[in-house]
Residue, then its C-alpha position, 0 to 999 in steps of 0.5 A: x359446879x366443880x368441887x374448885x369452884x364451890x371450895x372457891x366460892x365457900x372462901x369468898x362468902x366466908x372472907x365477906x367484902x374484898x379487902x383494898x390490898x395495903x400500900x407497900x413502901x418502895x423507899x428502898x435503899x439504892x447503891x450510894x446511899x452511905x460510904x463503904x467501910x473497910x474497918x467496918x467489913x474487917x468487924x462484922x467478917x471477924x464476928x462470923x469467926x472468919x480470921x481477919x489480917x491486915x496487909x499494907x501493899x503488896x510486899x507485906x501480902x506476901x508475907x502475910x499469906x506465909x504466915x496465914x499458911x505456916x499457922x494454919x499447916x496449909x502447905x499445899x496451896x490451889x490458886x485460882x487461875x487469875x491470881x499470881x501471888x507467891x506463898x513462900x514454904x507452901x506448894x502452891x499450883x493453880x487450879x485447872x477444870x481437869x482436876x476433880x472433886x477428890x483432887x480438890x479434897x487432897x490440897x490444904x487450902x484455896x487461894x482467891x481474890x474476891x469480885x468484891x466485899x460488903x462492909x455491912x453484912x462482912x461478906x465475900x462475893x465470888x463471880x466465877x471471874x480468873x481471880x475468883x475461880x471456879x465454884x469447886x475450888x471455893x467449896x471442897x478444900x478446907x481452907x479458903x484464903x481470900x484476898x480482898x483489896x480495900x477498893x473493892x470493898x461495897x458499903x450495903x447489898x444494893x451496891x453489890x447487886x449494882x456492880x455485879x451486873x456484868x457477871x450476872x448478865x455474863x451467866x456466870x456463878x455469883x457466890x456470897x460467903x458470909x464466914x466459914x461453912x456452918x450449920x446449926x441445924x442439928x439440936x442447935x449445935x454448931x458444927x463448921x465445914x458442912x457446905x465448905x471449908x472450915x477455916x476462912x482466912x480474909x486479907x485486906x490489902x490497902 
């Protein structure tokens, strides 16, 4: 007998008659269970200090990513490739894979869409798609304003996996951003920016 097998065997004469494992419930939750809540997305992004704006329509976007921009001091501005929106008084430039990490460090902020947004939990989801960007542009700079538009807003998880099916299958990097980068790792203490930017500015366009 190996010394596995004994201390194998000391287990099963100590643990005496095998237990029936216990039911597990499988109600869970599927996509379309409750309706989406833009107010209530706006609520909980708020509550992990992201700073929410309200836009209606695209001419009052505009104008609210200047301000969001003059207010922060962000005047050099990445986009992601697949958005074309206009920040007056800021330099904006789209991103490019040519441009590094340190390139990256040097801009103020990062300007994206979103794949969508989940009203329960206030978080953006990111799919590598030409709006969202790549990964990078999402993490060095210190500010990242995201666009979300009311349409694509989810109501809970389920209906974010459901719809995130193509861009999983696609192999393409699916990010989940619940407010700026933190961690309260050290003593308890918060300290923002650790894994990403310090400063989230989320407008809701509807």
């Amino acid at each position: 007998m190996s010394a596995r097998e004994e201390m194998l065997g000391a287990i099963r004469t100590a643990s005496g008659a095998a237990l029936e494992p216990p039911d597990v419930p499988r109600g869970y939750r599927q996509a379309g269970a409750v309706p989406a809540s833009v107010d209530l997305f706006c609520e909980r992004v708020a509550d992990y200090k992201a700073k929410v704006h309200r836009a209606s329509g695209s001419s009052q976007l505009a104008d609210t990513l200047a301000a969001v921009c003059a207010h922060r001091g962000s005047s050099r501005v990445l986009r992601a490739p697949g958005v074309d929106w206009t920040i007056e008084g800021a330099e904006l430039n789209p991103d490019s894979p040519g441009l590094t990490a340190r390139d990256l460090d040097a801009v103020d902020a990062a300007l994206t869409g979103c794949a969508l947004a989940i009203a329960e939990t206030g978080t953006i989801v990111l799919d590598g798609s030409p709006a969202c960007g790549r990964r990078a542009l999402t993490l060095v700079p210190d500010h990242h304003i995201c666009v979300v538009h009311a349409d694509q807003v989810v109501a809970s998880l389920p209906d974010a996996i459901d719809r995130l099916g193509g861009a999983a299958r696609a192999g393409r990097p699916i990010t989940f951003v619940s407010g700026p980068s933190a961690t309260s790792d050290i003593e308890l203490q918060r300290v923002e920016g650790v894994h990403g930017p310090r400063k989230l500015d989320v407008v809701m366009v509807s």
